[in-house]
MARKOLMAR-29432 format. One record per residue (C-alpha): residue number from 1; z negated, x negated, y. Coordinates in nm, 2 decimals. Each point is the difference from the previous one (the first is absolute). Layout:
N
@seq=NUM | Z=Z | X=X | Y=Y $
...
//
This chain:
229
@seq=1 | Z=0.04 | X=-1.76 | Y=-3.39 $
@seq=2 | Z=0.36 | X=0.04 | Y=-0.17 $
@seq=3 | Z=0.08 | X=-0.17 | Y=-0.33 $
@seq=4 | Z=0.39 | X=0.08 | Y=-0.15 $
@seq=5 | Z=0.06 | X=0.04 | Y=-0.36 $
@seq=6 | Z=0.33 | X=-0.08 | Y=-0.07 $
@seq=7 | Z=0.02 | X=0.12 | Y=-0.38 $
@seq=8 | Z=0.24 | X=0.21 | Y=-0.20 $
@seq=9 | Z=-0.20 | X=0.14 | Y=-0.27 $
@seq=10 | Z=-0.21 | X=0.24 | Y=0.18 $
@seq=11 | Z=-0.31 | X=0.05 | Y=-0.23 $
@seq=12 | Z=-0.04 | X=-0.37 | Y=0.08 $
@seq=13 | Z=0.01 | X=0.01 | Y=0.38 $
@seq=14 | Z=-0.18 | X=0.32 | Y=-0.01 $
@seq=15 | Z=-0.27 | X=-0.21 | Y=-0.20 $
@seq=16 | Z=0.04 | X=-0.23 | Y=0.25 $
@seq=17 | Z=-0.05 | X=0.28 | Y=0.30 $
@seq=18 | Z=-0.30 | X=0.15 | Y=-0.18 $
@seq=19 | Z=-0.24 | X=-0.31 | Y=0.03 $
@seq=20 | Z=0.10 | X=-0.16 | Y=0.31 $
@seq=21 | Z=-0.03 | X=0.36 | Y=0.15 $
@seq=22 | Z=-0.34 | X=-0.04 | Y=-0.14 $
@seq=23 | Z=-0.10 | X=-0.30 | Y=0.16 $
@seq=24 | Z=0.12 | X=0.14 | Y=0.34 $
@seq=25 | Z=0.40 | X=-0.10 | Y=0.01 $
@seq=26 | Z=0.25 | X=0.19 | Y=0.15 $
@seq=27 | Z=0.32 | X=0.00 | Y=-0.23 $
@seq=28 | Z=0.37 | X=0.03 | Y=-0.02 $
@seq=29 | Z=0.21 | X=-0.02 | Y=-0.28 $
@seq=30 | Z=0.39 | X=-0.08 | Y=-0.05 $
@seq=31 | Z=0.16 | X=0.07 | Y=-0.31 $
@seq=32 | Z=0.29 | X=-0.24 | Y=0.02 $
@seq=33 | Z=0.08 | X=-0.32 | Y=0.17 $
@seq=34 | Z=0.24 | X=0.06 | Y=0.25 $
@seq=35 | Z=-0.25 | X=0.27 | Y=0.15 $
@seq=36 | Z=-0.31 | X=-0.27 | Y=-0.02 $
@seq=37 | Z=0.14 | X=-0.23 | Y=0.18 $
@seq=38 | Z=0.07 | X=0.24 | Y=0.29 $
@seq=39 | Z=-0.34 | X=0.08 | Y=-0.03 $
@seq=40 | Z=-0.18 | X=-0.31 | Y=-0.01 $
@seq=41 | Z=0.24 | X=-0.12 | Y=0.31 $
@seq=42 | Z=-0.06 | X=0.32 | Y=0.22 $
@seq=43 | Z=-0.36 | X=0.09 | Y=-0.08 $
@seq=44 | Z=-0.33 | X=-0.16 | Y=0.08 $
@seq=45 | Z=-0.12 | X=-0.10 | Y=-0.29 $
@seq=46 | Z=-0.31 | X=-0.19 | Y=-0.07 $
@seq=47 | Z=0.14 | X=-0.11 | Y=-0.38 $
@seq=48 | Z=0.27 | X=0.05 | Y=-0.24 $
@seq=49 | Z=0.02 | X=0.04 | Y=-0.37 $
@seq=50 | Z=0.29 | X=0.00 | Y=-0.12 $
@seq=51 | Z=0.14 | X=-0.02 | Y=-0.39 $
@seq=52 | Z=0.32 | X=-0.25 | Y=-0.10 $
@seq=53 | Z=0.21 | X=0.23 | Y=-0.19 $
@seq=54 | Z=0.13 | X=0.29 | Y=0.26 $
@seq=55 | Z=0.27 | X=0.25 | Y=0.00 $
@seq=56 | Z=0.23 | X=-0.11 | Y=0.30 $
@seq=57 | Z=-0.14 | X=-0.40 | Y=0.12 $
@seq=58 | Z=-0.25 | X=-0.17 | Y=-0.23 $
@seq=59 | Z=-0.38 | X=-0.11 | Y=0.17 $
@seq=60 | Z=0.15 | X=-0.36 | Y=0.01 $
@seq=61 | Z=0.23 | X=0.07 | Y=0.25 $
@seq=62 | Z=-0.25 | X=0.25 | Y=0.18 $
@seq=63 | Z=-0.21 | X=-0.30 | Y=0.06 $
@seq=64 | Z=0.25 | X=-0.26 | Y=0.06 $
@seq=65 | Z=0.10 | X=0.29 | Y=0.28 $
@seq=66 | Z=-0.32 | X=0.05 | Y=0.14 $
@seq=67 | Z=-0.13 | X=-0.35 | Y=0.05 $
@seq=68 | Z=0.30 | X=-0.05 | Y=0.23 $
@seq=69 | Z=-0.23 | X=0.22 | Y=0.24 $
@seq=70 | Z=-0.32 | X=0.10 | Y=-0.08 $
@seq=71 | Z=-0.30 | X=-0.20 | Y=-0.15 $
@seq=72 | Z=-0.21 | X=0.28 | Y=-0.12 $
@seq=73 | Z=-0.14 | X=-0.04 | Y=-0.40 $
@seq=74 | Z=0.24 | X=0.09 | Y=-0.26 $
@seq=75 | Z=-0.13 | X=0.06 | Y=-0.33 $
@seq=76 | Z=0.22 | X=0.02 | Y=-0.35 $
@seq=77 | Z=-0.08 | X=0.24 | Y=-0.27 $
@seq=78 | Z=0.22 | X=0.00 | Y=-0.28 $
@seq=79 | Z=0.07 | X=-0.04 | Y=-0.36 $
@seq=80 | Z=0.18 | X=-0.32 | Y=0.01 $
@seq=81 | Z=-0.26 | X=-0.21 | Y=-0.10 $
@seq=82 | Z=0.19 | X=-0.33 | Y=-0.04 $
@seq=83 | Z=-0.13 | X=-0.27 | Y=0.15 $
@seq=84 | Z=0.34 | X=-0.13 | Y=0.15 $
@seq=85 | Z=0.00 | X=0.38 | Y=0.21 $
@seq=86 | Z=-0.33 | X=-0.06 | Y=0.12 $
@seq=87 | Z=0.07 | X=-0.32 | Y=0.13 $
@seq=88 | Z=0.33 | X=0.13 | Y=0.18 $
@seq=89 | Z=-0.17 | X=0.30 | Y=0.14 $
@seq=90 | Z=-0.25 | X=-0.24 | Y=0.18 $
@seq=91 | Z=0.26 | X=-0.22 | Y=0.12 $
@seq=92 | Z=0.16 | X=0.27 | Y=0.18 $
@seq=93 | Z=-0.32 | X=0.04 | Y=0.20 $
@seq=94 | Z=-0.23 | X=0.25 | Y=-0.19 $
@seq=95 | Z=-0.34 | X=-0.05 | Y=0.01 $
@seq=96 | Z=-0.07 | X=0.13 | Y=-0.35 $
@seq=97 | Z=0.15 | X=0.07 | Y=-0.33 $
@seq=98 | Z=-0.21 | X=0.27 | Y=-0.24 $
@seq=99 | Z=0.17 | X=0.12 | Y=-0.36 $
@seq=100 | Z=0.03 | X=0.34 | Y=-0.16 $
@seq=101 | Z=-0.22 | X=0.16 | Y=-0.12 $
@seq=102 | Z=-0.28 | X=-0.11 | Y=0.23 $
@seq=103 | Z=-0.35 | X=0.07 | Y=0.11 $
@seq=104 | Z=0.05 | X=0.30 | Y=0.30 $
@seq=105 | Z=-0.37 | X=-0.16 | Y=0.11 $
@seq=106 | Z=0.13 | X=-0.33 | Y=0.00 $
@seq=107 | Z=0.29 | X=0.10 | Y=0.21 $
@seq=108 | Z=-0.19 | X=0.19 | Y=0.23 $
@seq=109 | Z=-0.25 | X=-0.40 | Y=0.03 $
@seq=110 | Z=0.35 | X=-0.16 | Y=0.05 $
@seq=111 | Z=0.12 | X=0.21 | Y=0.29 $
@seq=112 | Z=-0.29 | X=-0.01 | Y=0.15 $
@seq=113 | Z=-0.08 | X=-0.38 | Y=0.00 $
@seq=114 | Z=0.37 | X=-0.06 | Y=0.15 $
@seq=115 | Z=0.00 | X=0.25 | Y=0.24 $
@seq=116 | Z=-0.40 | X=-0.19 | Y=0.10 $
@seq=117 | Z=0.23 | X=-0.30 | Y=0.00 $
@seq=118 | Z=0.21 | X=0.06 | Y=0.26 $
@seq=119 | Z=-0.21 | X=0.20 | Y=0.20 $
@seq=120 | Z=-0.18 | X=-0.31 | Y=0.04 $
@seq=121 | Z=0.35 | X=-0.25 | Y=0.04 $
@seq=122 | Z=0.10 | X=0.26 | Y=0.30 $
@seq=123 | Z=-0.32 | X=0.02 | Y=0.15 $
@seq=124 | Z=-0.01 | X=-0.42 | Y=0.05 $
@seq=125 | Z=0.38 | X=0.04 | Y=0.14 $
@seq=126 | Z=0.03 | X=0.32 | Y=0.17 $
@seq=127 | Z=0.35 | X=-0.03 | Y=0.12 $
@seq=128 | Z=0.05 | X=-0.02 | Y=-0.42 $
@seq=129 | Z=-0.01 | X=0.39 | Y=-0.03 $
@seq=130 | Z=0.26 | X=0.03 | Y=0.36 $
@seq=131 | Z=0.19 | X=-0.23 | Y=-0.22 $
@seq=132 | Z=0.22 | X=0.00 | Y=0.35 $
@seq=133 | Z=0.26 | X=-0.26 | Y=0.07 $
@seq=134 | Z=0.02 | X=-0.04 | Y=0.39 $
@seq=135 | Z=0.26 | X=-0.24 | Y=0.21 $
@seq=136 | Z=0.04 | X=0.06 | Y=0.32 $
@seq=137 | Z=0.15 | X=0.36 | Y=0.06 $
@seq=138 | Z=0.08 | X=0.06 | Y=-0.37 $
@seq=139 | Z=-0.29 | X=0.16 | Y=-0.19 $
@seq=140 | Z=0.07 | X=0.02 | Y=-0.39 $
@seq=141 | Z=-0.27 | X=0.24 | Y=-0.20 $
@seq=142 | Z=0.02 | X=-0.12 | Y=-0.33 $
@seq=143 | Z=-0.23 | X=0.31 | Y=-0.16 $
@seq=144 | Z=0.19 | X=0.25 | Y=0.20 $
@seq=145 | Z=0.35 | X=-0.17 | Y=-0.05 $
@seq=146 | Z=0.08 | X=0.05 | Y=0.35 $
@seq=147 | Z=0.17 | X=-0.23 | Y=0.26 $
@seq=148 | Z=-0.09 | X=0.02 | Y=0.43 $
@seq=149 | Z=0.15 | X=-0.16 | Y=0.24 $
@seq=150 | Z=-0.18 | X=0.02 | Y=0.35 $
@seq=151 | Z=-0.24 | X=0.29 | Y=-0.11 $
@seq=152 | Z=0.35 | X=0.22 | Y=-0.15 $
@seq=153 | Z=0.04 | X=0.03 | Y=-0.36 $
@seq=154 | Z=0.37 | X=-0.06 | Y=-0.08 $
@seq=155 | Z=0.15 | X=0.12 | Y=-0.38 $
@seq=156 | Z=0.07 | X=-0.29 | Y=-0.23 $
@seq=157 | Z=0.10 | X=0.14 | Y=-0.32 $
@seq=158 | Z=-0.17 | X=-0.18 | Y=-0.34 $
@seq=159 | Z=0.28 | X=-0.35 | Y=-0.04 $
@seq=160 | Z=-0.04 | X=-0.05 | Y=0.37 $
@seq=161 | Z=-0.36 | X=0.05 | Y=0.04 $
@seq=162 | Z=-0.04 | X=-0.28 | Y=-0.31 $
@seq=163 | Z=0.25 | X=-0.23 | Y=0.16 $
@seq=164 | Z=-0.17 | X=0.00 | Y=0.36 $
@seq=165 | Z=-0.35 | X=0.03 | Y=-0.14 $
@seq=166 | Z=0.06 | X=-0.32 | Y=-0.30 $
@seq=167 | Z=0.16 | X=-0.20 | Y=0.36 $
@seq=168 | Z=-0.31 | X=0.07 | Y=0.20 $
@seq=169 | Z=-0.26 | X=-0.14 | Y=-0.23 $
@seq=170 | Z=0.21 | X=-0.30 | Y=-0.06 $
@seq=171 | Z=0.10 | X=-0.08 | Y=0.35 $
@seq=172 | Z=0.19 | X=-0.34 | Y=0.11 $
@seq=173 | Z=0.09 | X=-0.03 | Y=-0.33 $
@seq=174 | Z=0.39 | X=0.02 | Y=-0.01 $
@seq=175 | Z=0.11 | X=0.22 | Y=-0.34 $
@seq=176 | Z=0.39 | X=0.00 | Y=-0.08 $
@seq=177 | Z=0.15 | X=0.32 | Y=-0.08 $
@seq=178 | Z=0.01 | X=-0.09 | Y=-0.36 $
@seq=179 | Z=-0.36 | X=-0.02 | Y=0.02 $
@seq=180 | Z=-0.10 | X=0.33 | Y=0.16 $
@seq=181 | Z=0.23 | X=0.18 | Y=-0.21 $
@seq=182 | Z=-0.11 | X=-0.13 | Y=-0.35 $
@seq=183 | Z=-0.37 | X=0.03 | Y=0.19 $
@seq=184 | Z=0.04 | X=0.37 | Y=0.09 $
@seq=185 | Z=0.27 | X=0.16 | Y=-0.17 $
@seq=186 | Z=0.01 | X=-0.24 | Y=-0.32 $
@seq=187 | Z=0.23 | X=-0.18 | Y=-0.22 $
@seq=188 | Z=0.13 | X=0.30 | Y=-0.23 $
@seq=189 | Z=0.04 | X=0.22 | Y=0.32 $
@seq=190 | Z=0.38 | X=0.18 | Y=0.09 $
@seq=191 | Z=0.11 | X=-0.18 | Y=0.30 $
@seq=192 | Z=0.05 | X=-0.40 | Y=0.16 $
@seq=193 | Z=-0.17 | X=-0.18 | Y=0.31 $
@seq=194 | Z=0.19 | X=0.15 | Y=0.27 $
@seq=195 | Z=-0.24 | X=0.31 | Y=-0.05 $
@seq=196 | Z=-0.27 | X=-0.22 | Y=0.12 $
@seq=197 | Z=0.19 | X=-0.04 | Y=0.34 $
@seq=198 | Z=0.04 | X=0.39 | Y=0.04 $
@seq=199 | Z=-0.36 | X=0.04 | Y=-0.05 $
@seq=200 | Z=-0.05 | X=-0.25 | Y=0.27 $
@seq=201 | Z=0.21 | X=0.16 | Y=0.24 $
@seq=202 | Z=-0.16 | X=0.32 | Y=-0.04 $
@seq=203 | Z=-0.37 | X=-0.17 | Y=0.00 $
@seq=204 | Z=0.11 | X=-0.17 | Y=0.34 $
@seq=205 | Z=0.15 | X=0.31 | Y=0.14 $
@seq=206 | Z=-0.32 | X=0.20 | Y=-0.03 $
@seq=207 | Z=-0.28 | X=-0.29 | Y=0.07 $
@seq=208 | Z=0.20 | X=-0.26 | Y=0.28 $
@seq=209 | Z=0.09 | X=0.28 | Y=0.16 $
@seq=210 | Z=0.02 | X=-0.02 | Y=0.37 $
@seq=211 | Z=-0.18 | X=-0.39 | Y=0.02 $
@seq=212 | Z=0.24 | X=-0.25 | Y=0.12 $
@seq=213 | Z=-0.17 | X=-0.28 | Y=-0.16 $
@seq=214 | Z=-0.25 | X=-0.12 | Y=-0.18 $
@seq=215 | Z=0.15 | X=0.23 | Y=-0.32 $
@seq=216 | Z=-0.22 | X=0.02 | Y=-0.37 $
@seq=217 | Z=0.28 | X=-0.08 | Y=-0.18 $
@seq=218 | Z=0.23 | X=-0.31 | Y=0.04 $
@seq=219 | Z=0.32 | X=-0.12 | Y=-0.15 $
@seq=220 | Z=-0.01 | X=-0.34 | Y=-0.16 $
@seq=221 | Z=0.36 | X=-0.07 | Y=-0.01 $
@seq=222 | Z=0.11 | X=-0.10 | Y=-0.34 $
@seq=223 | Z=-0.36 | X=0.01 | Y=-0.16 $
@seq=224 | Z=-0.13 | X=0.37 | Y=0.05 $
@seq=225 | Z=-0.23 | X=0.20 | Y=0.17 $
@seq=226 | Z=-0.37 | X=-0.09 | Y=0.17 $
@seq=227 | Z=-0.26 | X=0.24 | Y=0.13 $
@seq=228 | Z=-0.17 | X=-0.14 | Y=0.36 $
@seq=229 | Z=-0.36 | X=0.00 | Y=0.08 $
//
């Protein structure tokens, strides 16, 4: 079983390393942010731990990035002990908050008892761990990040992946392009709306392909954009 340490002072995550090794965890390690987040998103990991202050993207935004797609445990370790960080790092979807310095044994409890967690959360929902969006022809694999259409994977590079994939779990909703773009690109980001209508186009392109009707994506003129189910 994996567990990633995302940490940038290495005698800590070697710390780390030492006693979940111990206890019979695999481990990786990522010394910034930028590289942890690839990480966590690529690899099959059973947990994360991950510290706030990081060279590169803080653990905030790790986790805000993650639990767009994976609902394994995350777990803070850091030296911001204030009680307004802990509470914004379990709004953002960790599962626990522990401050520096701390008890390697007590970590070692904490992993454990999460990881026993969801063990036990996957095994009542089995499709939980797929974590698998199917609609008809088009498959989406959340874990993987990977989009099929009829059994054929087709490329969808990360803004239109995130557009199709935030459509498909909302479906019949209609979302204006204002929407979607402050949704996935956000309000500070270089660009207007009409970005949202390219991404479209491309999304289209790849999964309408060749069906005449009966298309995942409809136009709501003068409103926005729907997914159909």
């Amino acid at each position: 079983m994996k567990i990633l340490i995302i940490e940038d002072d290495l005698s800590i995550a070697e710390l780390e390393n030492d006693y979940l090794t111990m206890n019979g965890f695999e481990c990786d390690i990522a010394m910034d942010g930028n590289t942890g987040l690839q990480m966590a998103q690529r690899g099959d990991y059973a947990l994360v731990i991950v510290d706030i202050m990081l060279p590169g993207r803080d653990g905030f935004s790790i986790c805000k990035e993650l639990r767009r797609n994976k609902d394994i445990p995350i777990i803070f370790l850091s030296a911001k002990g204030d009680e307004v960080d802990k509470i914004r790092g379990l709004g953002l979807g960790a599962d626990d908050y522990m401050t520096k310095p701390f008890s390697p044994s007590e970590l070692v409890a904490r992993v454990k008892t999460h990881i026993s967690r969801y063990e036990k959360l996957v095994a009542k929902n089995p499709e939980k761990k797929a974590d698998i969006l199917t609609i008809r022809g088009l498959k989406i694999d959340k874990n993987a990040r990977r989009v099929y259409v009829d059994g054929t994977e087709v490329a969808m590079p990360v803004k239109e992946y995130e557009l199709l994939l935030f459509l498909a779990e909302n479906p019949n909703i209609v979302f204006s392009k204002e929407r979607l773009f402050d949704r996935i690109w956000g309000m500070d980001a270089m660009g207007d709306v009409s970005t949202v209508t390219v991404h479209i186009q491309r999304i289209r392109d790849k999964i309408d392909k060749g069906r005449s009707g009966n298309k995942y994506i409809e136009t709501v003129w003068g409103a926005g954009y729907r997914f159909r189910i």
